[in-house]
C-alpha positions in Angstrom: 0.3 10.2 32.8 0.9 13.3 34.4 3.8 13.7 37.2 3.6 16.7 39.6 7.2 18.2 40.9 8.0 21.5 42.7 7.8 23.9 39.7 6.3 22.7 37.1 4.0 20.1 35.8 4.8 17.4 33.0 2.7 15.8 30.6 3.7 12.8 29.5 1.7 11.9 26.7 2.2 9.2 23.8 1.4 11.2 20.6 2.8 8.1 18.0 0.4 8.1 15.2 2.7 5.9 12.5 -0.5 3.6 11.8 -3.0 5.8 12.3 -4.4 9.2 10.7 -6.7 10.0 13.7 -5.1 13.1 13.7 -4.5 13.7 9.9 -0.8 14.0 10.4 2.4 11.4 9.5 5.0 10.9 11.9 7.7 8.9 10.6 9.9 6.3 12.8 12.6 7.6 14.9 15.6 7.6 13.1 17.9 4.2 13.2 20.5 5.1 16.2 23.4 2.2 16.2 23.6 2.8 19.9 23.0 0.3 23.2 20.5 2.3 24.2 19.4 6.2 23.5 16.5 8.7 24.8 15.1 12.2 23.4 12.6 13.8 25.0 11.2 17.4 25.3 13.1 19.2 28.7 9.9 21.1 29.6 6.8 18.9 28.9 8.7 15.5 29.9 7.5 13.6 26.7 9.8 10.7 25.6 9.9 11.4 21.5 12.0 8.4 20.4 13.7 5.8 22.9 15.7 2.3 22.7 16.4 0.3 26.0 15.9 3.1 28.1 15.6 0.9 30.7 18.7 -0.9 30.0 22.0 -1.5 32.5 24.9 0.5 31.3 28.2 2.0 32.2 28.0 5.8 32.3 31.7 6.1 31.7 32.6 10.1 32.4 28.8 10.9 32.5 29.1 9.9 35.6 31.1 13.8 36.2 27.3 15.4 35.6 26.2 13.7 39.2 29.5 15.3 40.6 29.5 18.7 39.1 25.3 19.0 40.3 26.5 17.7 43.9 29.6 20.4 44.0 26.7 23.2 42.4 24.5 22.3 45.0 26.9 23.1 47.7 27.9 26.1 46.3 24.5 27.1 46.2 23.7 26.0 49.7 26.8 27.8 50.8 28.9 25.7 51.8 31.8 26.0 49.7 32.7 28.7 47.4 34.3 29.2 44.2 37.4 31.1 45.5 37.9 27.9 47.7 41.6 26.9 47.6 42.1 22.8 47.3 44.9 21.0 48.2 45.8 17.4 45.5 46.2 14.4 47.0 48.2 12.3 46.0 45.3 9.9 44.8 43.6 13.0 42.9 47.4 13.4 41.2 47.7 9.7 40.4 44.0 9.2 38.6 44.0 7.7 35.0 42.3 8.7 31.9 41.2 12.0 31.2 42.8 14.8 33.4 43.2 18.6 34.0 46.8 17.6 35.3 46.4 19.4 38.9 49.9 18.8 40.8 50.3 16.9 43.8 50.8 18.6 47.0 49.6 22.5 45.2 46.4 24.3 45.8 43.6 24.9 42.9 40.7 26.7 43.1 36.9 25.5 43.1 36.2 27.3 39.8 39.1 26.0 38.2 38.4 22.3 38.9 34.6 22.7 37.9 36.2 24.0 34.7 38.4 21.0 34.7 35.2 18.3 35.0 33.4 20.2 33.0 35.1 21.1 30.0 38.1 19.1 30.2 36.3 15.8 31.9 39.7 15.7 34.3 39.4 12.4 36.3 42.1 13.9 38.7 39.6 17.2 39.3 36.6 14.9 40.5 38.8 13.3 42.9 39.8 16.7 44.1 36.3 18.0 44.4 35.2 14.8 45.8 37.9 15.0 48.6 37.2 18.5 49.1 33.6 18.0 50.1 33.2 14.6 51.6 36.8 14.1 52.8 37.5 11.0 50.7 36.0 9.7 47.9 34.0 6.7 49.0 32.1 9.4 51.3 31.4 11.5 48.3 29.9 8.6 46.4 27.4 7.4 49.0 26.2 11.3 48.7 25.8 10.8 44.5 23.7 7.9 45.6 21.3 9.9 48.1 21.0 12.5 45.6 20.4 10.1 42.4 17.5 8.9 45.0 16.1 12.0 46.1 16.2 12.6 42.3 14.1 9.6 41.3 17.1 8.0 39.5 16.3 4.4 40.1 18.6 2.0 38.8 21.7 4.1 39.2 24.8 3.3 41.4 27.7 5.5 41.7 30.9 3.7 43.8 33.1 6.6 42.6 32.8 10.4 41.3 34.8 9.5 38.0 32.8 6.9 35.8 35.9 4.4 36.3 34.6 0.8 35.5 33.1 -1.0 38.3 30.6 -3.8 38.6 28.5 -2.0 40.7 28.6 1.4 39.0 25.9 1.5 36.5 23.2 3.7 35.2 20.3 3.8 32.5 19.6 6.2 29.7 16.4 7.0 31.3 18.1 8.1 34.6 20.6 10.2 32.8 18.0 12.1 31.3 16.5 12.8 34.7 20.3 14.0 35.7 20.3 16.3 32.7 16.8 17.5 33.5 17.9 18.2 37.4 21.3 20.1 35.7 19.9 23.0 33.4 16.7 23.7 35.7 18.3 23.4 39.1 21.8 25.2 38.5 21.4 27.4 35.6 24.1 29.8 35.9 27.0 26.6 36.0 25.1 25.2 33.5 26.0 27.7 31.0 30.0 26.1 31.4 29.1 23.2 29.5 28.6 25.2 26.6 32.4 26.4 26.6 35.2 25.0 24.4 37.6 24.6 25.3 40.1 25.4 28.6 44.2 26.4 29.7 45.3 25.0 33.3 48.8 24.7 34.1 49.8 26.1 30.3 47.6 23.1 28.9 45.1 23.8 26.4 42.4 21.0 25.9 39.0 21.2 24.1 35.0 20.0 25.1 35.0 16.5 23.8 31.5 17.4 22.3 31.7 17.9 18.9 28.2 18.9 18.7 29.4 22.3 20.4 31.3 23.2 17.1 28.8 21.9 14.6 25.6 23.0 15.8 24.8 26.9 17.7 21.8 25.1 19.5 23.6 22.7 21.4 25.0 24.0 24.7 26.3 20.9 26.3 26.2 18.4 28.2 28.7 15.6 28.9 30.6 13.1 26.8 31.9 9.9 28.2 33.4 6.7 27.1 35.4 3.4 28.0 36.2 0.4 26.5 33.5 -1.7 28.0 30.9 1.4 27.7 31.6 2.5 24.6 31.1 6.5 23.4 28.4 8.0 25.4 26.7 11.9 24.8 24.0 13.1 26.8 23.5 16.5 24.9 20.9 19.2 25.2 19.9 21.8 22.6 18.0 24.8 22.5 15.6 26.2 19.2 13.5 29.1 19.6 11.1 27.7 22.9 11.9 24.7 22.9 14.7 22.5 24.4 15.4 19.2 24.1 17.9 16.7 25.6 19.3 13.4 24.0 20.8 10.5 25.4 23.1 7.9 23.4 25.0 5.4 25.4 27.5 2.5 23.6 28.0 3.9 20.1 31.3 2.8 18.3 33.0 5.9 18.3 33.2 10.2 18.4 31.6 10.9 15.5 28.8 7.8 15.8 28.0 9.2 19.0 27.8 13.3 17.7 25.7 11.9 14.8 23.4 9.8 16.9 23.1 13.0 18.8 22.5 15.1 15.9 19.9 12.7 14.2 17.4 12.6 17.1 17.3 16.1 17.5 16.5 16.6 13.7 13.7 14.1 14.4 12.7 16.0 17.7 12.3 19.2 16.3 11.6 18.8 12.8 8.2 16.3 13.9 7.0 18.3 17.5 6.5 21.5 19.1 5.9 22.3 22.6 3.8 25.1 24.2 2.9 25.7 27.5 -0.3 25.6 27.3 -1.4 26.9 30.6 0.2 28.9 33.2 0.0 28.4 36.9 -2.2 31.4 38.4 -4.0 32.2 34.9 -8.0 32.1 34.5 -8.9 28.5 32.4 -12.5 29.2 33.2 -15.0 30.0 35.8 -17.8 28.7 37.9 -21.1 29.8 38.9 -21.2 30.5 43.2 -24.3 29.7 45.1 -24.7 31.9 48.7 -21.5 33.9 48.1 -20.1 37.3 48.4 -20.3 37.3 44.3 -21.8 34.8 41.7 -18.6 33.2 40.2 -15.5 31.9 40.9 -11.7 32.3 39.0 -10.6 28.5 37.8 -7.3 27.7 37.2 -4.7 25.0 37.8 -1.8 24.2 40.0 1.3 24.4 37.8 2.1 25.2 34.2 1.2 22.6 31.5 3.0 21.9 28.6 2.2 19.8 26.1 5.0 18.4 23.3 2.4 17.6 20.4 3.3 16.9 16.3 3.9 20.0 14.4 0.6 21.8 13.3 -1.8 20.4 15.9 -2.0 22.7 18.3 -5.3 24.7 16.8 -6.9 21.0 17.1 -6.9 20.3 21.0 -10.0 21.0 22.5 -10.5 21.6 26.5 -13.4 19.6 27.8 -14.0 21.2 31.1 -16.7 19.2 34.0 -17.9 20.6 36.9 -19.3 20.0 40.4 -23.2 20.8 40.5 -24.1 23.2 42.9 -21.0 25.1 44.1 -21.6 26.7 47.6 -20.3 29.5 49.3 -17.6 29.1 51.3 -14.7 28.4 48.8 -11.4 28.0 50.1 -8.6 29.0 47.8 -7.0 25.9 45.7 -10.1 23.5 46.5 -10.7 21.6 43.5 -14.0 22.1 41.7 -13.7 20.7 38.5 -11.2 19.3 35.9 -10.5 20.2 32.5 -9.9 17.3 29.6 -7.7 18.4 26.7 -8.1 16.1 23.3 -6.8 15.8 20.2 -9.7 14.4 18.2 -10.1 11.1 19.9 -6.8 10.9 21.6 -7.0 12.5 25.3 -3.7 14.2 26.0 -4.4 15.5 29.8 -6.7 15.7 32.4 -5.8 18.3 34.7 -7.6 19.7 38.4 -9.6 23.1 38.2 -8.8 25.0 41.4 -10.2 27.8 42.8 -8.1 30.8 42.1 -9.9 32.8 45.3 -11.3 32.7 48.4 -15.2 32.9 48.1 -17.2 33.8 51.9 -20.5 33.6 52.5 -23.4 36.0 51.3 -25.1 38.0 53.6 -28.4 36.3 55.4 -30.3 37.9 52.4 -28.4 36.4 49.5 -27.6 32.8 51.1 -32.3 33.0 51.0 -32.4 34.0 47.5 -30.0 31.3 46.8 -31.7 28.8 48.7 -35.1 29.7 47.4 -33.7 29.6 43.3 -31.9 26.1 43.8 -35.2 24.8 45.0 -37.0 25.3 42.1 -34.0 24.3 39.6 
C-alpha cells in the first residue's frame, strides 16, 4: 500500500517471511510482549514490524498529555501564544489529582515552564493550565484534541479531557498513538527534543521522566509514559540508531519495568531484523524517456516524494526496479505529468509501485524536427 502526505511518501509494505525462504533470509517472530495491545514500526517508511490488537479500544491514561503538548506546540508555532506567556492557576488546575508539577492557585507560571511540567513531569494540574490558557476552559480545549486527532487521521480516538483521567468516552488505540507520535517528532522538532530530558525543579520540587528507557538506553529520546488502574502501564517510546528511527507502542502492561522491557524488546527486534533506506529522493533522476517532436530527444524521470523502504537486514542489493513506459511520448510535456511507473521487487515479492514524472517541461520542436519525427514513427 502506499499513502501520500505533505512531505514524504510511506511504504507500507509486509516483508514477513517466517515460512518462506523466497528471499533466502529468516525472520524470527516478534518477541512475546505481555501487553493489551503494542505496535513498532519504522518512523520514516511507515512499515508496521511487529503489532498485537493495534486496532484495539484502550485507555491512553497520561498519553493522552502528547495530544495536548502537539496542540499547545502548534500554537506556539502559529503564533499565537508564546513561551514567555504568563498563566494564571485556577483553582481547578490547583485541585487536579494524580501526577502534578504542583503550580499554586491564584500565581502566574510561564508557558515554558508548564510544557516542562507535561512533559517531563506528566503534571495533571499543568494540562489543565495550558488547556485553560488556550481554549478558556477545558471542555473547549478537548473538542480541539478531537479536530486535530481527525485532521490527523486518528480514527478511533476520543479525548473528553487534556489529562488522560478515566472516562468512558476517552479512549484511543495503539495504532492511533503511533500516528500521534509520528505527527510529534516530524511536525515540532525543536519541543520534541524536551522529551528526551530527565528530569525537572518547579517550586523547589525535583521529579524525574517516568521513562526508564531514557536512563538505560542513549537511543531512546522520549516519548510519554502513562498509566491508571483500569489502563494499566502504558509507553509510547521512540528511538534513534544511526538512520533509522523507530517508535513503539505498549499499552496495559502490569507494571514500570514490564512496560520499559516491552519497550526495549521490540526495538531489539526492530533493529536487529530491518533496515531502512530511502531509496529515492524527491527531485532526483530514476530514469529517462525518449521525446518525440521536442526541443531535445529525452526527458528527466523522477517521482513525487521520497521513498523509503524498511526491508530485512541484507536485502537491499536484491530489489530490482522494473520500470514501464508509455509508447510514443510527444512533445509537449508538462512538468510532473506522469509517463510511466517504476516496480521495485524483491525476488518475487513486489515491495512498491511508484509514478514516473516528468522532471521538466518539454516544448515543441521546430516545424523541421516535429517532420523528421513524424516521418521516423511512421516507419517504426
Amino acid at each position: 500500500m502506499i499513502k501520500i502526505c505533505n512531505k514524504s511518501l510511506y511504504i507500507l509494505i509486509s516483508l514477513w517471511f517466517v515460512t518462506t525462504n523466497t528471499f533466502a533470509v529468516i525472520l524470527p517472530a516478534p518477541p512475546d510482549i505481555n501487553a493489551v495491545s503494542y505496535v513498532v514500526k519504522d518512523f520514516n517508511s511507515g512499515q508496521i514490524l511487529a503489532e498485537k490488537d493495534i486496532d484495539k479500544i484502550v485507555e491512553p491514561a497520561s498519553l493522552t498529555k502528547m495530544m495536548t503538548t502537539y496542540i499547545v506546540s502548534s500554537e506556539l508555532e502559529e503564533g499565537n501564544i508564546s513561551m514567555s506567556d504568563m498563566v494564571v492557576v485556577s483553582e481547578k488546575a490547583w485541585r487536579m489529582e494524580g501526577s502534578r508539577m504542583f503550580i499554586e492557585v491564584g500565581k502566574e507560571v510561564s508557558v515554558e515552564d508548564l510544557l516542562k511540567g507535561v512533559i517531563i513531569q506528566s503534571g495533571n494540574d499543568a494540562s489543565v493550565a495550558l488547556a485553560e490558557h488556550l481554549a478558556g476552559t477545558e471542555e473547549v480545549f478537548a473538542a480541539i484534541m478531537n479536530q486535530y486527532a481527525a485532521r490527523l487521521g486518528m480514527t478511533n480516538t476520543n479525548f473528553v479531557n487534556s489529562t488522560g483521567l478515566p472516562d468512558p468516552n476517552h479512549y484511543t488505540t495503539a495504532r492511533d498513538l503511533a500516528i500521534l507520535a509520528e505527527a510529534t517528532i516530524r511536525d515540532h522538532p525543536e519541543i520534541y527534543e524536551w522529551h528526551s530530558i530527565k528530569e525537572f525543579t518547579f517550586n523547589g520540587i525535583k521529579q524525574p521522566n517516568r521513562n526508564l528507557l531514557l536512563w538505560r538506553d542513549d537511543s531512546v529520546d522520549g516519548i510519554k509514559t502513562g498509566h491508571t488502574e483500569s489502563a494499566g502501564f502504558c509507553l509510547v517510546a521512540s528511538a534513534k540508531r544511526n538512520d533509522m528511527r523507530v517508535i513503539s507502542v505498549v499499552m496495559g502492561t502490569n507494571g514500570m519495568e514490564s512496560r520499559a522491557r516491552a519497550s526495549s524488546s521490540l526495538f531489539g527486534y526492530a533493529f536487529r531484523f530491518f533496515e531502512t533506506h530511502k531509496y529515492y529522493s524527491q527531485g532526483d533522476e530514476v530514469t529517462s524517456a525518449a521525446v518525440w517532436k521536442g526541443e531535445t530527444d529525452e526527458v528527466a524521470l523522477g517521482i513525487e516524494d521520497d521513498l523509503w523502504l524498511t526491508i530485512p537486514r541484507g536485502q537491499l542489493k536484491n530489489i530490482q526496479p522494473m520500470v514501464e513506459m508509455r509508447p510514443d511520448i510527444n512533445a509537449p510535456i508538462e512538468i510532473n505529468t506522469v509517463l510511466g511507473s517504476v516496480k521495485l521487487m524483491l525476488e518475487d515479492e513486489q515491495l512498491a509501485t511508484l509514478p514516473l514524472i516528468a522532471l521538466e517541461a518539454i516544448p515543441e520542436g521546430d516545424i523541421i524536427k516535429r517532420i523528421q519525427d513524424e516521418i521516423k514513427l511512421f516507419f517504426q
